[in-house]
C-alpha positions, 0 to 999 in steps of 0.5 A: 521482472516482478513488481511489488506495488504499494500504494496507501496514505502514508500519513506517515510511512513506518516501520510495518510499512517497510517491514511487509514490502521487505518480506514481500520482496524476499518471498516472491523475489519483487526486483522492485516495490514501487511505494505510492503514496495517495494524492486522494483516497477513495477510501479516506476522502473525508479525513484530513491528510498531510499535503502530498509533497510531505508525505512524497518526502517521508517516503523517499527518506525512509526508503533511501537506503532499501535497494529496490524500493522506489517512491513513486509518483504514479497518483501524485497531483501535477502541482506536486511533481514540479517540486519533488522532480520525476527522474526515473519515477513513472509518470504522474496522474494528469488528474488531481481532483478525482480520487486515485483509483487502484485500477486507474493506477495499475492500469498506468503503470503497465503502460510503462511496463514490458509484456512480461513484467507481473505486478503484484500488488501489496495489501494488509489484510484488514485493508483487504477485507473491504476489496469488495467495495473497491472500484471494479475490484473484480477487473483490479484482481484479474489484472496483477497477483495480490500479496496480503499481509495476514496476521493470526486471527484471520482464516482461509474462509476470511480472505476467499469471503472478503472477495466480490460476490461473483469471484467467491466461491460457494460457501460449501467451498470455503466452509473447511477454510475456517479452521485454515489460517491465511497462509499460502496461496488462494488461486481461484478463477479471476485472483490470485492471492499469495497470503505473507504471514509473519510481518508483525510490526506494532505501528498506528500512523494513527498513534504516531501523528497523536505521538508527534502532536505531543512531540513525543518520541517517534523513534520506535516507530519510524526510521530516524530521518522521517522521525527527524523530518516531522519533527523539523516541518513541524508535522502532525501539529495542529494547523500544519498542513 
């Protein structure tokens, strides 16, 4: 079986989040996409970050109605899974003060897994250019396929150099990717990148939470019950947790 997994903040989950998971599912025929959100993000440690159970909510509400798509409790703190219950979810992390990870989190999701399930894990492309710097990026690649949300302005030769040094090929090598865009598959010793083009979804959760804080309407970016959900927690306003 094919797993899509989609991990990030989620601070809040939009419309471009689902519409990449949609394409990605249809493309590479995910039975599932697993969404899981960060309780601590390597990556965002320093940033303040909507309390987990909130965006736990988000998730599930957004994507109530998707068959296939999961909220996931992989890198959820234990305090958090005593109020958002675990039936069918897999387990959490035991940790909740160290940072979650990637590689921890798909190395406990195949513990879960059979033999011959094939995880392929969901990224955007700006995300992605920062792989390198990952924790054990190159032992994270080795260990499931990656499917990354291209957009137009980004060739070949951006997505082979965005890998760890020992995984990039020579520059010889990727020289004539330049005029390729990113579209198709990368296979190289080590990774396995299918380029997804064509998910073009305006959405900042940047600018929805600056919308929310103005209560603005969040309609155009986010599906209506999570629109309804910050506005009635009174989310994204100053001092709400």
């Amino acid at each position: 079986m094919n797993i899509g997994l989609f991990g990030g903040t989620f601070d809040p989950i939009h419309r471009g989040h689902l519409a990449l998971a949609q394409a990605a599912a249809s493309r590479y025929s995910l039975r599932q996409v697993l969404f899981v959100p960060a309780n601590i993000p390597p990556h965002k440690q320093a940033d303040p970050l909507t309390a987990f159970v909130h965006r736990y909510a988000m998730v599930s509400l957004a994507t109530q109605d998707e068959r296939g798509f999961v909220p996931s409790l992989l890198e959820a703190p234990e305090s958090a899974t005593n109020r958002v219950g675990t039936e069918g979810l897999v387990r959490p992390a035991k940790r909740s003060s160290t940072p979650n990870y990637s590689i921890d989190t798909v190395r406990r999701l195949k513990q879960s897994l059979k033999k011959s399930d094939r995880i392929f894990f969901l990224i955007g492309i700006d995300a992605f250019r920062e792989i390198a710097q990952w924790r054990d990026a190159r032992a994270l690649l080795a260990e499931c396929d990656f499917i990354v949300a291209s957009r137009p302005g980004f060739s070949l030769r951006d997505v082979a150099e965005s890998l760890p040094q020992e995984l990039r090929p020579p520059s010889a090598v990727t020289r004539p990717f330049q005029k390729q865009p990113a579209k198709g598959d990368l296979v190289l010793p080590g990774v396995t990148l299918h380029l997804l083009e064509g998910v073009q979804q305006k959405a900042s959760a940047t600018i929805i939470r600056a919308a929310a804080a103005q209560s603005k309407p969040l309609a155009k970016w986010l599906d209506p019950r999570v629109a309804d959900y910050i506005k009635k927690q009174g989310l994204y306003r100053r001092g709400t947790p």
